[in-house]
N, C-alpha and C positions, 0 to 999 in steps of 0.2 A: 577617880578612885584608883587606887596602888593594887597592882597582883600580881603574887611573888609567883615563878617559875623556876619552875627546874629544870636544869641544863644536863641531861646525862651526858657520860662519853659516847663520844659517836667512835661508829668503826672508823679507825684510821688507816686501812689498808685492805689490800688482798689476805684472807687470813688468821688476820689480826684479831684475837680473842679477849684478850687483857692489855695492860698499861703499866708503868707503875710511877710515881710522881716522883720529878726528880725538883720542881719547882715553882712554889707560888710567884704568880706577877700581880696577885691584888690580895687583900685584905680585906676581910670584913668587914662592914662600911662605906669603902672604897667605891666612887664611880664609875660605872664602867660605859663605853661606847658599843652600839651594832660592830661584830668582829674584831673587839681589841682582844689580845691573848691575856689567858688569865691562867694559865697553866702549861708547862712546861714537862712532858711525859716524856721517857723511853719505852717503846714499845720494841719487838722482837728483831726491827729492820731498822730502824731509826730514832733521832730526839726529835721531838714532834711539837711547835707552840700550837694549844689548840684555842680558837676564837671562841668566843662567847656569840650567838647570834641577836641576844637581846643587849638591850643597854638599859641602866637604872642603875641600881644598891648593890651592891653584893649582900645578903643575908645571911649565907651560911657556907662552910667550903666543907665538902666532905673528902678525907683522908690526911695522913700528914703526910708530908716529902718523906718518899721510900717505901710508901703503901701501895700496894700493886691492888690496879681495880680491875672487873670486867668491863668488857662492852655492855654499854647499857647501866655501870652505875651511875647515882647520881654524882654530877662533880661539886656545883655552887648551885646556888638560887638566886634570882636575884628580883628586886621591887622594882616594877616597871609602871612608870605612869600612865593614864589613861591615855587611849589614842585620838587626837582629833578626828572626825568624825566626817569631816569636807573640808574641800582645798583638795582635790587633785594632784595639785605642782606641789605640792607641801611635801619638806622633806622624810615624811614617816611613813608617805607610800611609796617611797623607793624602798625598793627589797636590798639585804646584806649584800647579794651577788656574789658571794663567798662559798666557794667549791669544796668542802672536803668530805672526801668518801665518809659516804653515809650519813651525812646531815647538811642541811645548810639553806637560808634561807631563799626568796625569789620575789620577785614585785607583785606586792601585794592585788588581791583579786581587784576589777573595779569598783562592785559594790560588798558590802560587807553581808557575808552569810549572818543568817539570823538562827536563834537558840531555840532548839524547840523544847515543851513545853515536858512534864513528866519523867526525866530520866535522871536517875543518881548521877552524880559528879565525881571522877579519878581523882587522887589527891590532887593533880596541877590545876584541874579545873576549881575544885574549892579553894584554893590556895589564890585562884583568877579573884572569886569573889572577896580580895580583902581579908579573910578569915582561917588566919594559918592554923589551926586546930580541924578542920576540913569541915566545920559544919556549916551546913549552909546550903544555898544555890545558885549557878551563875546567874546574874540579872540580865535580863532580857534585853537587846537592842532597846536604847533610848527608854526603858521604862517601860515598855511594851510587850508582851510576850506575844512572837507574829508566830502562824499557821507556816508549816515548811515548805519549801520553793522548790520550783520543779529546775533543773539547772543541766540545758546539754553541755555546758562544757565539763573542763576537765578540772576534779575536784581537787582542793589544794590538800598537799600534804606534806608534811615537814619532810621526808625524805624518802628517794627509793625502795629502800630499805623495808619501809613500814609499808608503802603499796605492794610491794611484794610478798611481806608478810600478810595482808586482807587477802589479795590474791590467792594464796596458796591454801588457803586456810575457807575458801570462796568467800568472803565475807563482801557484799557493796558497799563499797564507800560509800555513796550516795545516801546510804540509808543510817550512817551518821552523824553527829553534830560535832563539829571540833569544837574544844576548846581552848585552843592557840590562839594568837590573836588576829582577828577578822577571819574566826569559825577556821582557821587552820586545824587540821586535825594531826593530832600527836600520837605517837607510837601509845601512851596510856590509852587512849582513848578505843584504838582497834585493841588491846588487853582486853580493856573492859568490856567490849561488846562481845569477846571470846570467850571470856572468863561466864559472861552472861549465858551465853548458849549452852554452853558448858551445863551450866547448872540448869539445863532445861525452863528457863524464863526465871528463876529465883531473883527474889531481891537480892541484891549483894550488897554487903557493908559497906559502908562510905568509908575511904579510906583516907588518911592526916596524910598530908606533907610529910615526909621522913623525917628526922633531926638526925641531927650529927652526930652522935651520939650511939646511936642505931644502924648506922648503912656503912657502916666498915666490912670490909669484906672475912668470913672464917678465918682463922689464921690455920696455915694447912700443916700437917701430923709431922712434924719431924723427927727424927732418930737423934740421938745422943751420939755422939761423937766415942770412941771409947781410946783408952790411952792411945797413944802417937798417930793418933790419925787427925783429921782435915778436913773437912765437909762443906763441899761447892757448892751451893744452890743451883742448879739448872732451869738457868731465865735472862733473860732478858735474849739478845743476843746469841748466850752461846746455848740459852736451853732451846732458840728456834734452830740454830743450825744442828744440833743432836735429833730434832724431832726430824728434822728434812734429811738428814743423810742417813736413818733407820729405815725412815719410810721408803728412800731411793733404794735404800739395799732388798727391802723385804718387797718389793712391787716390780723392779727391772732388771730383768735376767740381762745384764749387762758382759761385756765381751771387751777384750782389750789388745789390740795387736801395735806395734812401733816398730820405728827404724832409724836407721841413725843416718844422718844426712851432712852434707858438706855446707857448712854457711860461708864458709870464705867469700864466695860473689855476693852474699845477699850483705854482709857487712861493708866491703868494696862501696855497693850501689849505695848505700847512706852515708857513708863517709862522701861520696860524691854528691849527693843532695845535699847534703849541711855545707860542704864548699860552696856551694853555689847562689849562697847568700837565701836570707829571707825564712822562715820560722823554720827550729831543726826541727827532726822526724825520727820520732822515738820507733827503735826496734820492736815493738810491743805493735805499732802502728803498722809497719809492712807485715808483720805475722796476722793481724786481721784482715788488711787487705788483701793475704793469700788466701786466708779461710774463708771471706766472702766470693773469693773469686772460685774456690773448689766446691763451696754450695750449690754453687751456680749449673755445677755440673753436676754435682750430687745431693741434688735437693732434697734425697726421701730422708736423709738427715738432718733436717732442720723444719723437723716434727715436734709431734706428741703422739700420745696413745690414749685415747678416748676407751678407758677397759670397761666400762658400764656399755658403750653401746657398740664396742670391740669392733672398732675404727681406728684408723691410724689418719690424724689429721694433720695435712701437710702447709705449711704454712710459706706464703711467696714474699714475705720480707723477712729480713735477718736483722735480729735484733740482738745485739751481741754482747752476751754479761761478761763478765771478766773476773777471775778473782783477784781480793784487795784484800791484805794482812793489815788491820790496824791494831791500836793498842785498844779499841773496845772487841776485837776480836774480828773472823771471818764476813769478808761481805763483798756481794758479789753483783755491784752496778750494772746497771744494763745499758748502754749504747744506741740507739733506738736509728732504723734503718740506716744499720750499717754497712751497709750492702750499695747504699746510693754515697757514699761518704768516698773524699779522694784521702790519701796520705797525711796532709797536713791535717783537713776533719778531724780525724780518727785520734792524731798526736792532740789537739786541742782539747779534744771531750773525755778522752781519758785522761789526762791531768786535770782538769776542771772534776772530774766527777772521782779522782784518787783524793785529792783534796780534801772534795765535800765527804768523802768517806775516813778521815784523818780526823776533821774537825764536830765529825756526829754531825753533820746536817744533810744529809742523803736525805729523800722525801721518799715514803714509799713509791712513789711513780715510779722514781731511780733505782728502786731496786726489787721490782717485778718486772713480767710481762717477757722473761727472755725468750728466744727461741733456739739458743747454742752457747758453749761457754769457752772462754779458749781460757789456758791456764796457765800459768810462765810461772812452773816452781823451778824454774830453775834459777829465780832470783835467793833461794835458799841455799846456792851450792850443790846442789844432786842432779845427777844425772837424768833422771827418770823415775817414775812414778805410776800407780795403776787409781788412777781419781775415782771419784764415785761421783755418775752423775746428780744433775742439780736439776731433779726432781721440780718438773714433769718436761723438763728435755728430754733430747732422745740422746743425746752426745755431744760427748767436751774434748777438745785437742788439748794435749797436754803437751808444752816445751820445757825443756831443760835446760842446764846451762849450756854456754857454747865455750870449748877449749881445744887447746892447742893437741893435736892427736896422727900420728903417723896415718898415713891415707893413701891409697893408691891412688895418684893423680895422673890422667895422660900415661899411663902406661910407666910410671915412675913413681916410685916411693919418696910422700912428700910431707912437710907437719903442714895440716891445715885447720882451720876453723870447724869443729867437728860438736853436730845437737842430736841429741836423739827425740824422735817425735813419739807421741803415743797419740792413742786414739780411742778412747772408750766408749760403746755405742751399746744403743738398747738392741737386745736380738730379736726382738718383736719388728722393730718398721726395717729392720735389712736382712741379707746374709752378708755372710764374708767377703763377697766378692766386692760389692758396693761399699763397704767400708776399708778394703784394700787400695780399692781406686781411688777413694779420697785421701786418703794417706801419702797412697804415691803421689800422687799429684804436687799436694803439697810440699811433698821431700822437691820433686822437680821445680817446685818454683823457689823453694829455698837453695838450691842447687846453681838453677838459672833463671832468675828471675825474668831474663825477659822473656820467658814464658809468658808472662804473665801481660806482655804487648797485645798478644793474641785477644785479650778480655776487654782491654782500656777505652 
């Protein structure tokens, strides 16, 4: 027997509240496989294909391309056959194996949970039994309605997400029936037994399968436009970057001090790298390996601020975001132990990861989890800049451009290669004196790079 499921969106990220649909990959009718992608979303950080973890029919697709859903609508449904029942090695108790924040399937339990007997059904579950109007009741393992099992291990749930939700809320899993397949239990399901409690033991209405028809999201209040004006929707993209750089300004008493430094030797030394045969080494490249190298010394910067339990938590790998101007707007990749990476590294995974930020295929992974940000507006032409941090950092180095500038050199007025640095830090995890030091530092190895032999 056939039972249609519903696939909500899962969180796709750190964050991540909403979506909006930028592209069907199936049609209604349409076959689909465990984990083939069936839609194509942008969400606030990235384009995202998100998989299906069932495979059967497609039934129903909720939204059209441009409809922004939340987490947790529903996306398709799909008709999924009955599952055999024995055969071990058979391929339908291999789990999806498919990892995405906050859903995703795993290999099936060894034996299958059994339904117990008396309790109303969530729409997915009536929807299990064949009967997309929701009336009804799941049928019972084999025809049987069996007494419920006492089970030490650990009970199956379609995602983190939702054991976190029973948890917080106390609820035991244990003490309910999933109705996913082989007793998996579904985010409706812990709903339901909350929604239960809630009403002090009341019967609660059985509730239908959604339609299409009905699970479009409000459409939200907009303003009229009035002559000569222009009206931006604030979303995707640049409505996340407006929401993070309000929040950085109104949460982090921020502080900004710079200086202007001689790059003449630190361009010399990569002119000399790139002579010397074998992959060139982008200037972007040795300004991180300075910033990792002056963490090193001034680690209480490559923080956070824990303000609920008013800690400052220091963190011993560098994880180095960067900012990247595309034509979808601000984004700000992250580099992942950056700190263990030589020169070439660094020149590889920033163009791999400037790229996948060109082409919208940055995955949230790639664009959480920073711990510092370094900032090169000086590829805009300016000298200098006072950034705002990238919330929930503690501080970003900002460079600028580097040009040609009268400089006292060796005791002689000379034109040299001339960058101003800046430094914007949270005043909460330093004072001034620990954000000077890092500053200098860094001016001295853009100065004299081999300074920086000292670390190697």
């Amino acid at each position: 027997m056939a039972q249609v499921l519903e696939f909500k969106l899962p969180d796709l990220g750190e964050g991540l509240t909403e979506a909006e649909i930028v592209r069907w990959l199936v049609e209604v009718g349409d076959v689909v496989a465990i984990d083939q992608p069936v839609v194509e979303v942008e969400t606030a950080k990235a384009m995202v294909e998100v998989p299906c973890p069932y495979g059967g029919v497609v039934t129903a697709r909720y939204g059209e391309e441009g409809t922004e859903l939340p987490v947790g609508a529903p996306l398709i449904t799909v008709a999924v056959g009955e599952r055999p029942t024995s055969g071990a090695g058979s391929a339908s108790a291999e789990g999806s194996g498919n990892v995405l924040v906050g859903y995703g399937t795993s290999e099936a339990p060894a034996r299958r949970r059994r339904v117990r007997q008396g309790r109303p059904v969530s729409g997915a579950s009536a929807a299990g039994s064949g009967e997309v109007n929701g009336q009804g009741a799941v049928p019972a393992v084999n025809g049987q309605a069996a007494a419920p099992e006492t089970d030490d291990g650990p009970v199956p749930v379609i995602s983190p997400l939702v054991r976190r939700l029973a948890r917080q809320n106390g609820l035991n899993l244990r003490e309910l029936t999933g109705s996913g397949p082989d007793g998996l239990i579904l985010r409706a399901d812990v709903e339901y037994a909350l929604r239960a409690a809630a009403r002090s033991g009341a019967a609660e209405p059985q509730t239908p399968v959604p339609q299409p028809t009905s699970t479009a999201p409000a459409p939200r209040p907009t303003a009229t436009a009035a002559p000569g004006e222009i009206r931006t929707p604030l979303k995707g993209i640049r409505g996340a970057v407006a929401d993070k750089l309000a929040r950085s300004r109104r949460e982090i008493p921020d502080a900004t001090c710079w200086v202007d430094a001689d790059a003449t030797e630190l361009m010399r030394a990569r002119t000399a790298m790139n002579a010397a045969g074998g992959p060139k080494i982008s200037l972007l490249a040795l300004l991180a390996r300075i910033c990792t190298a002056a963490l090193a010394r001034f680690p209480e910067l490559n923080s956070t601020v824990d303000a609920e339990a008013r800690e400052v938590v220091q963190f011993d790998r560098v994880h180095l975001g960067f900012a990247a101007q595309t034509d979808r707007g601000l984004v700000v990749p992250v580099v992942r132990d950056a700190h263990a990476r030589d020169a070439e590294s660094l020149t590889a995974e920033f163009a791999r990861l400037t790229e996948a930020g060109r082409t919208g295929t940055l995955t949230p992974a790639e664009l959480t989890g920073g711990t510092f940000t370094l900032n090169n507006y000086g590829v805009f032409g300016v000298d200098g800049s006072t950034p705002i941090i990238n919330h929930p950092e503690a501080a970003m180095l900002g460079v600028g451009r580097i040009v040609p500038k009268p400089w006292v050199h060796e005791g002689e007025l000379a034109v040299r290669q001339v960058v101003q640095l800046s430094l914007t830090f949270d005043h909460r995890v330093c004072d001034g004196g620990t954000a000077g030091g890092f500053l200098r530092y860094v001016a001295d190895c853009v100065e004299q790079p081999a300074v920086l032999l000292r670390t190697l």
